[in-house]
N, C-alpha and C positions, 0 to 999 in steps of 0.2 A: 346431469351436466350443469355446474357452476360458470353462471355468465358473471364477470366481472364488470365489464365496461361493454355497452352499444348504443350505435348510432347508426346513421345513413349508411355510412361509409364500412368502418367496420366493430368487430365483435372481438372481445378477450375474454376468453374462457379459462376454466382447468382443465387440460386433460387428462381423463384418467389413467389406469396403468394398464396397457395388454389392449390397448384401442389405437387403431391406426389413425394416421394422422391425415390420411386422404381421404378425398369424398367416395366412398362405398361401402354396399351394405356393413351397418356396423361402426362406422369412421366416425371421425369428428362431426365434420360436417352434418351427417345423418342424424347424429344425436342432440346438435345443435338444432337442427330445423326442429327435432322433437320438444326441444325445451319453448323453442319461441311457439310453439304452433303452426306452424306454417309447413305444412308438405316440399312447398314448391320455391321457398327462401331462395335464393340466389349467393350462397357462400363459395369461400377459394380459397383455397389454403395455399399460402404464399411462404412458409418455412414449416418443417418438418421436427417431430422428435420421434423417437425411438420408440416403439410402439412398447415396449417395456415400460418406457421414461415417462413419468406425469411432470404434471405444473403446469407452468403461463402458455398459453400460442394465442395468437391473433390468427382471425381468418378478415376474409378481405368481405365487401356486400357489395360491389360494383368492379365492373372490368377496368376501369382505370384507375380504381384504388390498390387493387391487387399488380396494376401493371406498376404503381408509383411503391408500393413496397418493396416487392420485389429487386427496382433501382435499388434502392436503398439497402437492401441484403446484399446486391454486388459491389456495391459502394463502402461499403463499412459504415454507411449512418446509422443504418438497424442495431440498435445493439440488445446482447443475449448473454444474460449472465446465470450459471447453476449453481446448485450447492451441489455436495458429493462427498458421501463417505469412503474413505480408504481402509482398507488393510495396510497397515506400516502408515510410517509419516514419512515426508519428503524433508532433505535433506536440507535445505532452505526453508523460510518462513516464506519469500516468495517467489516465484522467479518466474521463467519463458518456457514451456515447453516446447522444440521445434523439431519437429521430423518429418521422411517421408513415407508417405501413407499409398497401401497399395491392396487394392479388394481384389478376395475371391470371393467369385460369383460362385463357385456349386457350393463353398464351406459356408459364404453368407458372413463370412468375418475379414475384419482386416487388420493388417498387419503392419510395422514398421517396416520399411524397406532399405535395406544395406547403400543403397546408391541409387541415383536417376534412371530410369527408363521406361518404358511403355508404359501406361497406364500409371505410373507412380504421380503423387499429388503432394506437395505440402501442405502439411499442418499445422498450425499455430493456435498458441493457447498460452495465457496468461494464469497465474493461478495466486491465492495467498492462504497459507495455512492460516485457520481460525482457531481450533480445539483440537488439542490429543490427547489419548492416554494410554498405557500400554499397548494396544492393540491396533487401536481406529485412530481414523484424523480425519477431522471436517475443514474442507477445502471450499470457497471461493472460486469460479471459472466462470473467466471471461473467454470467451468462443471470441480469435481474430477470423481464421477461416472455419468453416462449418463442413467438414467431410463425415462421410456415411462412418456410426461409429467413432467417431475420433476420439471424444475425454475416454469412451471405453481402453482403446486400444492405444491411448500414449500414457497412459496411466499403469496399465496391465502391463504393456513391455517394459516398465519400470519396476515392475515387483512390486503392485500396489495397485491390486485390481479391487473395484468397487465392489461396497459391500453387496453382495443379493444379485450379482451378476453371475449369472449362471451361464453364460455364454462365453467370457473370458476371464471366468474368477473362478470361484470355489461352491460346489457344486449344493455343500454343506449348508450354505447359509440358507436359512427361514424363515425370507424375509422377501417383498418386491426391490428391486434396485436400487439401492439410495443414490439416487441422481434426480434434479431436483430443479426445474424452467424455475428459475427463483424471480428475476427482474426481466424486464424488455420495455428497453426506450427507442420511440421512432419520434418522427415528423408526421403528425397527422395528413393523409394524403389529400384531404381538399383544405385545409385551412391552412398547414404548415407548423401549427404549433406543437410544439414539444410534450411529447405525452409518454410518462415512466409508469409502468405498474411494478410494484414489490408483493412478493406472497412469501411468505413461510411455509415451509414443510411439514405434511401432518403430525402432531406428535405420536406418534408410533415407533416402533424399533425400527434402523438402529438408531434415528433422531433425537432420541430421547437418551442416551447412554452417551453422546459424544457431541 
């Protein structure tokens, strides 16, 4: 486990790929207490990625840092940008993606939804095409709202499911998901100050190619 940044308050790590992002046997968290030493560390994970999905997460080291993030994810101060490879290129250099989004619980995936009702959420997403070439295209995403799934499944109902996504892509690829916690800027929760981490993606396939 790759600690980036700690303090009192909080810790930004990488998360790996196929590790969950909550604290139990195996999670972030757990791996994190293992890096610093500490059995009995007091971490909180206060935004989630797809246990498929690596890169940046912040955990919190106090109950009202965690409580002051948290604001901040509802607020839209938190901010959370990916990288992401595609199949096909988007038809814009860059634009809005905006739909509504609606989970099934036994398939465990979710989906665009025709129209409002029960359970249905919007979603939004910013994006800018970086690189293409025949095949792939390396996108830019800025997450406005954060729903379970979401760049997977406004991406995939678009005919342009990420590479290595075996859940809403193409079964073929042999590779972990190219999606990619690339940036995240918040407001330090006890000082206030403005703090950006930026990471790059491992050079491994399909990063390396697009």
């Amino acid at each position: 486990m790759e600690l980036i940044y700690q303090d009192r308050d909080v810790i930004v790590c990488v998360k790996p790929p196929r590790v969950l992002s909550t604290d139990e046997p195996g999670g972030v968290p757990e791996l994190v207490r293992q890096e610093l030493g500490d059995p009995n560390a007091n971490l909180r994970t206060v935004h989630r990625l797809d246990r498929v999905v690596s890169g940046l997460m912040v955990l919190a080291r106090r109950a009202n840092a965690a409580a002051e993030l948290s604001k901040q994810i509802r607020t839209g101060v938190f901010e959370k940008e990916y990288l992401a490879i595609l199949h096909g290129t988007p038809e814009a250099d860059a634009g809005t993606l905006r739909d509504l989004l609606i989970r099934d619980k036994q398939e465990r995936k979710t989906y665009i939804a025709a129209e409002p009702g029960k359970d249905v959420q919007e979603a939004v997403l910013h994006y800018q095409l970086l690189n293409a070439n025949e095949e792939l295209s390396r996108v830019r995403i800025e997450l406005v709202t954060g729903r379970t799934h979401q760049i997977r499944a406004q991406f995939s109902g678009r005919g342009m499911p990420l590479v290595g996504d075996r859940k809403y892509g193409l079964t073929e690829d042999h590779c972990e998901i190219a999606l990619w916690s690339y940036r995240l800027a918040f407001k330090h929760p006890y000082t206030g100050k403005r703090m950006e981490f930026v990471l790059e993606p491992p050079q491994v396939y399909p990063w390396t190619v697009c």
